[in-house]
C-alpha beads as a LAMMPS data file, in Angstrom:
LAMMPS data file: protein, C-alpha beads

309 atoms
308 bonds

1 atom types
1 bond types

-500.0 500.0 xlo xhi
-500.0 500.0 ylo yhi
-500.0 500.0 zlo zhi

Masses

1 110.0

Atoms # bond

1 1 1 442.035 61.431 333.566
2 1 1 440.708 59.214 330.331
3 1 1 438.599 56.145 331.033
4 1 1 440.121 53.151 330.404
5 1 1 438.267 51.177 327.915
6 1 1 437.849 48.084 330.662
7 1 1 435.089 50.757 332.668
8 1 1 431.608 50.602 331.319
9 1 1 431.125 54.515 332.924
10 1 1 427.280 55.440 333.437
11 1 1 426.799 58.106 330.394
12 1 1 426.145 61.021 333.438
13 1 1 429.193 60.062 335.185
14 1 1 431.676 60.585 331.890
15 1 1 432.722 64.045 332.408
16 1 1 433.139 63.743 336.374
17 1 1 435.225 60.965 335.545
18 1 1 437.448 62.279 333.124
19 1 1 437.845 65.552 335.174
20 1 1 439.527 63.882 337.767
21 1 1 443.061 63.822 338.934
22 1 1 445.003 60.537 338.246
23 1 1 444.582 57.480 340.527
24 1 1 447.572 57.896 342.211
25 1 1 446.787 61.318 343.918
26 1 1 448.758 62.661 346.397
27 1 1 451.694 60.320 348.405
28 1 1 451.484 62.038 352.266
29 1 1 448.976 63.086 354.335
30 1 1 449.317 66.443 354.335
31 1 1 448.989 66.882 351.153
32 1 1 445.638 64.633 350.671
33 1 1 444.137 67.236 353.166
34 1 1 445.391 70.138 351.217
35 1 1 443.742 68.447 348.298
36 1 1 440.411 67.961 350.222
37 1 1 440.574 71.476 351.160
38 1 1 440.871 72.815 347.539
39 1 1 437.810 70.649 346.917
40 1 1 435.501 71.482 348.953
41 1 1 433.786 74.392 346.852
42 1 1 432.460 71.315 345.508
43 1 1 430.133 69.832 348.439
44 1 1 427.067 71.166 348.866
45 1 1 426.882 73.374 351.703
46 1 1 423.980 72.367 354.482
47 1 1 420.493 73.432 354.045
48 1 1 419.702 74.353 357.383
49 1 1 415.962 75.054 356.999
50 1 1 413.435 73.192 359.532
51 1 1 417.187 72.376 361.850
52 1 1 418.863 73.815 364.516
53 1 1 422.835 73.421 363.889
54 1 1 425.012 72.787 366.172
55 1 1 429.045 72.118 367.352
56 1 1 429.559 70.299 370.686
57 1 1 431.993 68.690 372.467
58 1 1 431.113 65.459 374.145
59 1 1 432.651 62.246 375.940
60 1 1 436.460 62.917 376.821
61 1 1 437.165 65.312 373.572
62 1 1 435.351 64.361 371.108
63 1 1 433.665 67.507 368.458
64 1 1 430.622 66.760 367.082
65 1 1 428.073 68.349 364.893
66 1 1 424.147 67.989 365.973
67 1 1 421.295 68.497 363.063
68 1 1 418.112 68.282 364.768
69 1 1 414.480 69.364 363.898
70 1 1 413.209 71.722 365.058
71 1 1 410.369 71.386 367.944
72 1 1 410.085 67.407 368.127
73 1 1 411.344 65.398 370.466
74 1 1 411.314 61.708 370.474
75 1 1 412.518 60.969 366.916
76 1 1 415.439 58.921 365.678
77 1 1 418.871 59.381 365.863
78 1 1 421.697 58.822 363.407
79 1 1 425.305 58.690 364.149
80 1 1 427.243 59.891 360.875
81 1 1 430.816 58.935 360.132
82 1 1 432.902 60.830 357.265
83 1 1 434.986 59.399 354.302
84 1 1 438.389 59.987 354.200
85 1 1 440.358 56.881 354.186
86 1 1 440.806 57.096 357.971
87 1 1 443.464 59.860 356.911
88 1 1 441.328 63.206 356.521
89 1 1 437.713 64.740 356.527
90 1 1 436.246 67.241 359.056
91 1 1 433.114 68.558 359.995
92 1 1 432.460 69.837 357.351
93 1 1 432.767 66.712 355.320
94 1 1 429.260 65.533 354.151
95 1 1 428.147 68.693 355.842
96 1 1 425.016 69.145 353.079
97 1 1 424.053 65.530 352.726
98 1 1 423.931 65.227 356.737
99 1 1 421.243 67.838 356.874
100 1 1 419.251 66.647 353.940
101 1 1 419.288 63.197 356.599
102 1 1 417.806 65.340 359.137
103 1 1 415.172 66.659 357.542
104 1 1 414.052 63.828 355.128
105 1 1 414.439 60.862 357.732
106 1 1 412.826 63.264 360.588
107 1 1 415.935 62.266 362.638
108 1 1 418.749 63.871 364.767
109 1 1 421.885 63.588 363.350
110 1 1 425.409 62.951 364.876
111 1 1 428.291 63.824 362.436
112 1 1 431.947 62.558 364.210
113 1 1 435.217 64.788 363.518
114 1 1 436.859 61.731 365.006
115 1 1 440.592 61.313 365.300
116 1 1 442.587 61.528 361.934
117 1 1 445.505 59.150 361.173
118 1 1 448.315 58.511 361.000
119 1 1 448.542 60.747 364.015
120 1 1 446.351 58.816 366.071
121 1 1 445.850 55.014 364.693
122 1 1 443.559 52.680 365.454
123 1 1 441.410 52.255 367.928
124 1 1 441.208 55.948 368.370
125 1 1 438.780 56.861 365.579
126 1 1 436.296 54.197 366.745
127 1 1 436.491 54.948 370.136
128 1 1 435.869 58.723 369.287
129 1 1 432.739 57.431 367.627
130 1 1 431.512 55.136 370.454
131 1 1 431.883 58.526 372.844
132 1 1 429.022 59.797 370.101
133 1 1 426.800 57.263 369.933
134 1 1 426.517 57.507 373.942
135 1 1 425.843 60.328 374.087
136 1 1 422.983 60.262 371.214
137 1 1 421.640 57.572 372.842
138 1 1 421.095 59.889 376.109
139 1 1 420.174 62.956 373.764
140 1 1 416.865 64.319 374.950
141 1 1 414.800 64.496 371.687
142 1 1 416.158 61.235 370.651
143 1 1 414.611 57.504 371.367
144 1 1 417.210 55.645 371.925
145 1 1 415.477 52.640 370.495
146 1 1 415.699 53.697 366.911
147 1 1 419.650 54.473 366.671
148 1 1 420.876 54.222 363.011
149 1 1 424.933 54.258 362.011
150 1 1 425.782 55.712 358.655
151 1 1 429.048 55.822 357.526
152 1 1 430.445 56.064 353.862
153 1 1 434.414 54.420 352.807
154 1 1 436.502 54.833 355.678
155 1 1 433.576 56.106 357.612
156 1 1 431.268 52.851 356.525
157 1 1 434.081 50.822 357.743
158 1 1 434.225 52.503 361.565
159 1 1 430.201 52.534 361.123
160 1 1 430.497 48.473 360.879
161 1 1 433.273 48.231 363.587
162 1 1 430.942 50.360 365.512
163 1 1 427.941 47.981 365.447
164 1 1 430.546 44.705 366.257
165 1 1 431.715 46.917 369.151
166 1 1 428.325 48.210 370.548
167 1 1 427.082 44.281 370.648
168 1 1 430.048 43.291 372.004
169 1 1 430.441 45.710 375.006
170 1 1 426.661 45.833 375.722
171 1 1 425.256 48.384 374.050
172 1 1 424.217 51.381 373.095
173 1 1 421.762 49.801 370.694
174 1 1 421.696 49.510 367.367
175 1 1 418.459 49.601 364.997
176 1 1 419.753 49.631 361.964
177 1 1 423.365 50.019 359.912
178 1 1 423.446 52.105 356.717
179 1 1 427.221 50.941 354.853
180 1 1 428.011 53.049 351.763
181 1 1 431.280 51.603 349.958
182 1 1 432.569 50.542 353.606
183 1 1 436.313 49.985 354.103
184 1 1 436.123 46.634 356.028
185 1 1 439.441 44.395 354.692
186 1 1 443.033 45.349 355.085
187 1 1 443.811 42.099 353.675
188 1 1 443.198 43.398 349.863
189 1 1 442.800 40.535 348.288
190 1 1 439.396 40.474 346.265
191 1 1 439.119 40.762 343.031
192 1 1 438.146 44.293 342.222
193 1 1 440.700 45.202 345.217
194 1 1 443.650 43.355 342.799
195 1 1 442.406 44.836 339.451
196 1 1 441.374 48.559 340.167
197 1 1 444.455 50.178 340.015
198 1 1 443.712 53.141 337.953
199 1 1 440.419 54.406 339.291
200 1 1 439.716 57.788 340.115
201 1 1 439.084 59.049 343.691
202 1 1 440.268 55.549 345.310
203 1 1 442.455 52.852 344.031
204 1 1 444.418 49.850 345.021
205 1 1 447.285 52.270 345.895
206 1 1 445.259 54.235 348.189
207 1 1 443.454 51.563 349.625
208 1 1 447.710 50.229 350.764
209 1 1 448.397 54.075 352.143
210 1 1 445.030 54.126 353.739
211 1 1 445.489 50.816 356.250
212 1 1 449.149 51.837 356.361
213 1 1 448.003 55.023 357.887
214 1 1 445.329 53.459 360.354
215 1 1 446.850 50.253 361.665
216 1 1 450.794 51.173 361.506
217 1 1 453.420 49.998 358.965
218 1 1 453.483 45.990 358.773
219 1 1 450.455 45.580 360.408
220 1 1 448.310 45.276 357.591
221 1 1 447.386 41.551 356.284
222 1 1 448.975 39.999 359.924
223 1 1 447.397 37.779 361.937
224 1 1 447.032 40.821 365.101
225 1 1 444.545 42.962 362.930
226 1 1 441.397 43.714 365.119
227 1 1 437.698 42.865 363.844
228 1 1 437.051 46.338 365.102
229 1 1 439.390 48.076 362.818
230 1 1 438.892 45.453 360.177
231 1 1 435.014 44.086 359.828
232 1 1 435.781 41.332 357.511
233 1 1 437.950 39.958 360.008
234 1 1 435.278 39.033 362.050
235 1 1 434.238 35.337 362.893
236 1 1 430.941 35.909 364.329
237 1 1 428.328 38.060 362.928
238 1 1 425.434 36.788 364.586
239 1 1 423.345 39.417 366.500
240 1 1 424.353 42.597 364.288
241 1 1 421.534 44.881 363.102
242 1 1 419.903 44.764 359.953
243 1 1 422.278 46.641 357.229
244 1 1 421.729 48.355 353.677
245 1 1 425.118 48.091 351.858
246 1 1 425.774 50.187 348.757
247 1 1 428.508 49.692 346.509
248 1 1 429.845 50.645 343.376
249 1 1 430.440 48.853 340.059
250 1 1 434.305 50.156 339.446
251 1 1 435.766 50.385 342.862
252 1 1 438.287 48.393 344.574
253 1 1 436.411 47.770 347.681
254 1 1 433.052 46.570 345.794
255 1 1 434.003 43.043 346.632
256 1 1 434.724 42.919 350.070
257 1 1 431.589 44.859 350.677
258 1 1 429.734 42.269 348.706
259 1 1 431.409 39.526 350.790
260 1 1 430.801 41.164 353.707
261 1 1 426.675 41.141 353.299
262 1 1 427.199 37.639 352.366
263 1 1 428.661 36.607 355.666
264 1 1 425.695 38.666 357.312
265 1 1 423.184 36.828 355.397
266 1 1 424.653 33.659 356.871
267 1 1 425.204 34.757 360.432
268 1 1 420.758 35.554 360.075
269 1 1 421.321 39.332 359.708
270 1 1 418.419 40.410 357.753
271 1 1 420.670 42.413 354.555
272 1 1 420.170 44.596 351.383
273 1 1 422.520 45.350 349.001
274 1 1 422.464 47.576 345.932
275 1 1 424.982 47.421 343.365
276 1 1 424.717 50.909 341.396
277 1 1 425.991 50.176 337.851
278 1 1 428.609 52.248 335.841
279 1 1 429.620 54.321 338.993
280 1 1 432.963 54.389 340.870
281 1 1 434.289 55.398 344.040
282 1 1 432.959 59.093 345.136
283 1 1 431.675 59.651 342.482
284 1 1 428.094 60.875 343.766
285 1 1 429.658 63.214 345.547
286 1 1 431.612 65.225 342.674
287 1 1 428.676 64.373 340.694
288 1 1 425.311 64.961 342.605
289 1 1 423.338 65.784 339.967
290 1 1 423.466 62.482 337.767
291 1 1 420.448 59.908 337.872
292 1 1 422.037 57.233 339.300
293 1 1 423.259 59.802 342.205
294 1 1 419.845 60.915 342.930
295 1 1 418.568 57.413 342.625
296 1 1 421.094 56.374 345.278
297 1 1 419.875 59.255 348.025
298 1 1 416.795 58.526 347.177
299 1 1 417.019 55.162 348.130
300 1 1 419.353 56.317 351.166
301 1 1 416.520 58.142 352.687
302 1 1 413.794 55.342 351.911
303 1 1 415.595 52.853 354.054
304 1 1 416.711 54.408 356.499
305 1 1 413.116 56.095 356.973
306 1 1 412.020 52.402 356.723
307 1 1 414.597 51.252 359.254
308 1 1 413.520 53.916 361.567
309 1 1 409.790 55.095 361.748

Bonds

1 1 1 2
2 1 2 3
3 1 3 4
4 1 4 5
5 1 5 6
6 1 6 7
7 1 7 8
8 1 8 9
9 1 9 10
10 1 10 11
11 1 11 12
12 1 12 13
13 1 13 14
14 1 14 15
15 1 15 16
16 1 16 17
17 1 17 18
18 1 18 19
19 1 19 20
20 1 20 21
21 1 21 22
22 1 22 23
23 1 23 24
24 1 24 25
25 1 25 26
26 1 26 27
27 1 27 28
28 1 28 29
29 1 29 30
30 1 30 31
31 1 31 32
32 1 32 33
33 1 33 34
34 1 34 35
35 1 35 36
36 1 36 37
37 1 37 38
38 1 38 39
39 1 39 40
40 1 40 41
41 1 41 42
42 1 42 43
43 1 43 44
44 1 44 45
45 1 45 46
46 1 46 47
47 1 47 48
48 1 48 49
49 1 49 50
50 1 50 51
51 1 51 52
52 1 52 53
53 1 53 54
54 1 54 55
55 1 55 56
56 1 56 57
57 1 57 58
58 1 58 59
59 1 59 60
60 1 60 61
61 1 61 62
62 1 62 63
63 1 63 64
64 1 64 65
65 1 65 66
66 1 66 67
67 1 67 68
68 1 68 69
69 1 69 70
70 1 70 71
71 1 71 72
72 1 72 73
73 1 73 74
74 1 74 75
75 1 75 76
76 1 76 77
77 1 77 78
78 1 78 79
79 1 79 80
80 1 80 81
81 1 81 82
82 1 82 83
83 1 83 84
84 1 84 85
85 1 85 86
86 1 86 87
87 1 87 88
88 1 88 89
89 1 89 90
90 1 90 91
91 1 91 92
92 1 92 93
93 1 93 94
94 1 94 95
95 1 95 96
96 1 96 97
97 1 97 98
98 1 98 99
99 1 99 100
100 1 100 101
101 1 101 102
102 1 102 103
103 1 103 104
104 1 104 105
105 1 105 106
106 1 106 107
107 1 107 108
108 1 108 109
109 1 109 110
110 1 110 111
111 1 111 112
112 1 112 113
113 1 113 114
114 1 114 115
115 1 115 116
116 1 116 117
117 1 117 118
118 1 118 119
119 1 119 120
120 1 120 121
121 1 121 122
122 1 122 123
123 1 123 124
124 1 124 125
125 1 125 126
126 1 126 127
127 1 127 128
128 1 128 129
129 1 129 130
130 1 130 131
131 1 131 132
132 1 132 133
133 1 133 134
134 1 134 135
135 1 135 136
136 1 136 137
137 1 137 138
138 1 138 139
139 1 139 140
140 1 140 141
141 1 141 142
142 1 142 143
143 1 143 144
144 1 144 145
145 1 145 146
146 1 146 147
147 1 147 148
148 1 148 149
149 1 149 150
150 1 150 151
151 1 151 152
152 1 152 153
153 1 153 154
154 1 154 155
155 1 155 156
156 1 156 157
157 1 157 158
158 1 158 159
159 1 159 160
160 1 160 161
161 1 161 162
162 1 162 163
163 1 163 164
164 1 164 165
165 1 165 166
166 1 166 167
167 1 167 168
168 1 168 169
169 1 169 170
170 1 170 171
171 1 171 172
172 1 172 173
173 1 173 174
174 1 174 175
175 1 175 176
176 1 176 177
177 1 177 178
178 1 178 179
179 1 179 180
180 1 180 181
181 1 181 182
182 1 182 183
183 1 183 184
184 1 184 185
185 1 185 186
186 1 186 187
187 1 187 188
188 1 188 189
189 1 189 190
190 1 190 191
191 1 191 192
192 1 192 193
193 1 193 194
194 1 194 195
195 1 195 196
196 1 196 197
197 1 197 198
198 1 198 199
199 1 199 200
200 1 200 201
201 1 201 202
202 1 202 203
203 1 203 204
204 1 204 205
205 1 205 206
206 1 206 207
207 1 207 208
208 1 208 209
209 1 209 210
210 1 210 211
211 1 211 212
212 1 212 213
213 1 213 214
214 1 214 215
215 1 215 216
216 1 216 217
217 1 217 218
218 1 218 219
219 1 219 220
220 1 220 221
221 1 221 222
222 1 222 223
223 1 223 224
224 1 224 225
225 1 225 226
226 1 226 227
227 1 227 228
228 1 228 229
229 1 229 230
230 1 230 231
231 1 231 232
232 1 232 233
233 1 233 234
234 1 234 235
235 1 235 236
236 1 236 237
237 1 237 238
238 1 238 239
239 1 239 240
240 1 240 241
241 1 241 242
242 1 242 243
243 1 243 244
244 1 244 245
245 1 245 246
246 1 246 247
247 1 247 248
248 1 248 249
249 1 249 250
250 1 250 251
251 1 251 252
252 1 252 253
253 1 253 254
254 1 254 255
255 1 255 256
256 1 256 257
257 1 257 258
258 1 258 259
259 1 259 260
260 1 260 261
261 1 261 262
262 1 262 263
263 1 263 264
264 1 264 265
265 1 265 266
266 1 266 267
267 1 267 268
268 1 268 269
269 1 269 270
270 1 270 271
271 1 271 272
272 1 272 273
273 1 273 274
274 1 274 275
275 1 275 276
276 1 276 277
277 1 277 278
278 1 278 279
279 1 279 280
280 1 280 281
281 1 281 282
282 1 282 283
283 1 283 284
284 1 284 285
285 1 285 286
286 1 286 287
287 1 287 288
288 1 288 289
289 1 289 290
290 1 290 291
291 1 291 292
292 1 292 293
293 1 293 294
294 1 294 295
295 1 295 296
296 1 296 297
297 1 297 298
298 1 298 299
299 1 299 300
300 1 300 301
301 1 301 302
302 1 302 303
303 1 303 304
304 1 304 305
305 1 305 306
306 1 306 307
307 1 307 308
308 1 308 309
């Protein structure tokens, strides 16, 4: 697609951008996976030096995948949930960048194939990735003191339900709360939620199928949307865990991520947030090489190390 004139694109990020498909993608579900299929020559496939690798199944039915260091017991643990607008992503999904957590943070990591929708709406996905973070709290080689949630888009927004829910219901704890571009409003009504309408990888159109998808048709914007589903929804903040919140300069949910560490800050959560300039939606991920990509995982692993040891 060309680059509108309005986007002020970080020089690295040009070509990614322009190789992308238009805004408007795919209309159904099915074909959005087929699409993520096609892409995934793209991800970087895990590095599995130092780890140990594993599927499990754990809770009721729920598959996970376990990265964890070889020989040492008593580190951290990280729960990971995918992108995928709440519509599609795998196992395989972030299946490189959850490894390079594992070995750079010294940490066990958790990566959720929770329940897709629209076949399963809310609160299915979050209560697939509550059934994870039990059981990594009760994982052997993990201290269940230092328990980090990382979730990116749809997967930052169940990562932030997750840390409302865990207070809420008594636990397990929660150290620390890593938010990359989290999907937190199904009101869409901030600014850059209005005005990006033609951005690649996630627009204001997807953002409308996304909710659609998780909540149910007509649900979206009502009065009965849960705080769980929806973080920005929630009233109270007070008692959350500290959070690092990363967002990007041209992508619809920017804003409500912004407002969301604002309403932290005044609940007295301790907060960070990094806007990274001239990026967009994704676009570390089809474009892992540029400086302002490695700047970001840089900084991903610095705070979460921080957070953690």
């Amino acid at each position: 697609m060309s680059i509108p004139p309005k986007y002020r694109v970080d020089p690295a990020l040009v070509a990614a951008f322009a190789a992308m498909p238009p805004p408007t993608g795919p209309t159904d579900v099915a074909a959005s996976r087929a699409r993520l299929a096609g892409l995934k020559h793209l991800q970087a496939p895990a590095d599995p030096t130092g780890l140990t690798i594993t599927d499990q199944i754990v809770g009721p039915d729920v598959s996970v995948r376990v990265y964890q260091p070889e020989g040492r017991t008593g580190l951290p643990g990280i729960l990971a949930m995918h992108p995928g607008g709440f519509t599609i992503g795998d196992l395989d999904t972030n299946d490189g960048l959850h490894a390079d957590l594992a070995r750079e943070v010294e940490a066990v990591v958790v990566s959720v194939d929770y329940r897709l929708s629209p076949e399963n709406r809310f609160p299915a996905a979050i209560e697939d990735c509550h059934a994870a973070l039990v059981w990594l709290a009760e994982h052997p080689a993990v201290d269940p003191t230092r328990i980090a949630l990382h979730g990116i888009s749809a997967g930052g927004g169940l990562a932030a339900g997750l840390a409302l829910l865990a207070r809420d219901c008594g636990g397990p704890a929660i150290a620390f709360q890593y938010l990359n571009t989290p999907e937190i409003d199904d009101r869409l009504t901030t600014r850059s939620m209005v005005e990006f309408v033609d951005t690649p990888m996630f627009s204001r159109e997807n953002a409308i199928r996304s909710w659609d998808a998780y909540l149910g048709p007509g649900v979206r914007g009502g009065d009965a949307v849960s705080p769980y589903a929806a973080p920005s929804r929630c009233t109270d903040l007070e008692g959350l865990p500290p959070a690092y919140i990363a967002v990007m300069e041209h992508d619809p949910l920017r804003d409500e991520a912004i407002a969301y560490a604002q309403a932290l800050l005044a609940a007295g959560v301790q907060v960070e947030l990094h806007l990274f300039p001239g990026t967009f939606h994704g676009s570390s991920a089809i474009a892992p090489t540029a400086e302002v990509t490695v700047r970001e995982h840089r900084e991903r692993i610095a705070v979460l190390r921080r957070a953690l040891n």
